[in-house]
N, C-alpha and C positions, 0 to 999 in steps of 0.2 A: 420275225424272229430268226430266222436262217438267214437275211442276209448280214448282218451283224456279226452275229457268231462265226461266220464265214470270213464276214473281213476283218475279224478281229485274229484269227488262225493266219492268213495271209500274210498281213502286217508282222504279226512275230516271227512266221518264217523269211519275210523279207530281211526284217533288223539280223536276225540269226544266220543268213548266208550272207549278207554283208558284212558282217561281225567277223564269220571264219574268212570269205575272201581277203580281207584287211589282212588275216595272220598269212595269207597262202602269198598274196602278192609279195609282203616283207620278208617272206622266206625264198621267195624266187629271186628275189633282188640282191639278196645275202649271198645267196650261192653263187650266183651270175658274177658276182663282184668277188669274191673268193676264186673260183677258177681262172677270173683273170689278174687278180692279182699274184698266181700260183705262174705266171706265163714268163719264158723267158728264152728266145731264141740266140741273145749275145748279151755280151756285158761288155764295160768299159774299165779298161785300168786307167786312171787316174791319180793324181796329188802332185808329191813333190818327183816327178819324173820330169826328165827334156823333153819327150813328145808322148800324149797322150795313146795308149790303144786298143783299138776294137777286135772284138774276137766275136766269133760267133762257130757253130756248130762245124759248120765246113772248114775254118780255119784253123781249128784244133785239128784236124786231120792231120794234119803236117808233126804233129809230137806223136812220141811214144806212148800208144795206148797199154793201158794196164786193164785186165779183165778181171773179175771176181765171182765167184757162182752166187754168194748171197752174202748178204750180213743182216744182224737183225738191228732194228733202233732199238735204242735205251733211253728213258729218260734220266734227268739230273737224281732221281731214287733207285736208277737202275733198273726200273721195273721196265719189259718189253713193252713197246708203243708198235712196234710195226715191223715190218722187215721190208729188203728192196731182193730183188732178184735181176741176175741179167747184165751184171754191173758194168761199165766199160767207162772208163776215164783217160783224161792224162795228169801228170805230175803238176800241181801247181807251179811247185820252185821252176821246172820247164819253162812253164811260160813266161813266168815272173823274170828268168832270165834272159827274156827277147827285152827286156825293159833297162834301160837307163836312169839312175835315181840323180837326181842333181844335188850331189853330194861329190865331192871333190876326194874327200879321209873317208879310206876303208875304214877304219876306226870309229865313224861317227855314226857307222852303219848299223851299231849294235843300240842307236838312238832312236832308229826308226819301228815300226810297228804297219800293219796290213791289216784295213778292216774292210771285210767282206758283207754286201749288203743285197740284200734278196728286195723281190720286187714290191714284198710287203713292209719293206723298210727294215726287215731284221736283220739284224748284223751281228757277227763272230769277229773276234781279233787274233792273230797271231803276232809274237813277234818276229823281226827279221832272220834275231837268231836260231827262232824258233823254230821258221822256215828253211836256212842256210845253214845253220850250224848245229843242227841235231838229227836223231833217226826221225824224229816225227815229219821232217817234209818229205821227206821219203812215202812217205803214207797221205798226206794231205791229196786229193784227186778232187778235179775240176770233173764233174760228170756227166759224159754227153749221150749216156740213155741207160736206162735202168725201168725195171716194172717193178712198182708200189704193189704191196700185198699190207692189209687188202686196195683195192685197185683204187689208184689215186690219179686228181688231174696232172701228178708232178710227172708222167710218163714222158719222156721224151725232149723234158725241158733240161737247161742247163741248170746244175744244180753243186755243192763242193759239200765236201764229206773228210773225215779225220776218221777212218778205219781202226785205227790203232785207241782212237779214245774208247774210254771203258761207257763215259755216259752218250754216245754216239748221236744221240740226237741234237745235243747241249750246240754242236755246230755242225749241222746239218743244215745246211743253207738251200734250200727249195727254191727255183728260180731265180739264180743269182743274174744282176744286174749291173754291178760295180766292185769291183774292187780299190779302193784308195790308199794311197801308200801316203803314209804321213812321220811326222818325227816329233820325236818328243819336247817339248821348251821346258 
């Protein structure tokens, strides 16, 4: 009678810790795949440009860093999501200006649009004018280190931000990857 009852206890605890390891392994694989898809040491400018280019952490050294003590995120409700501290970037439009659009009429310029894409594939737009001809590119920052509160894998990655936006998360691009410069049809 004890052996039974025995291997009937066993058996359930067996099914039962394989049951939870099933949950533990798909949550280690979530996160594993989360922190690397949060990764991003350079991006690529691309589209309708004459030569493609690559940027990365060391190469942004070369523009006018902008610093900031914090901001907080907002979501699209306005409600606080998080804050960054530590801020250090440079100007988009900066960079965006080492770039050549293969576009002949300044004029046709105000056809084009910038969409910005993180290593998760999420992507922000601006337009050119948006960028060029208002205060807001003034404000747009490529950012090449920042501490996430609370503490996130996005430390230290490349990452773009719109300061000036009221819902501040809305394009907050965590690990950005690409930028494409494209025009309207």
């Amino acid at each position: 009678m004890y052996w039974p009852a025995c291997s009937h206890w066993l058996l359930i605890n067996y099914f039962s810790l394989m049951h939870n390891m099933k949950y533990l392994i798909i949550a280690i694989l979530f996160l594993s795949l989360k922190v690397q898809a949060q990764e991003s040491k350079q991006f690529t400018i691309e589209g309708k440009v004459l030569k493609p280019l690559d940027a990365n952490l060391q190469s942004l050294q070369a523009y006018k860093t902008i610093s900031l003590d914090s901001m907080v995120i907002y979501n699209h409700l306005q409600q606080r999501k998080s804050s960054i501290k530590n801020i250090k970037g440079v100007l988009l439009k900066d960079v965006l200006s080492k770039i050549q659009i293969a576009e002949e009429s300044p004029k046709k310029l105000s056809e084009y649009y910038i969409v910005c894409t993180a290593t998760d594939n999420y992507k922000v737009v601006y337009s050119w004018n948006e960028i060029f001809n208002s205060d807001t590119g003034n404000h747009v920052l490529v950012l090449t280190s920042f501490d996430a509160d609370p503490v996130k894998t996005e430390k230290g990655n490349i990452a773009l931000i719109t300061p000036s936006d009221k819902a501040t998360g809305r394009r907050f691009v965590k690990g950005l990857s690409k930028i494409t410069i494209l025009q309207v049809n």
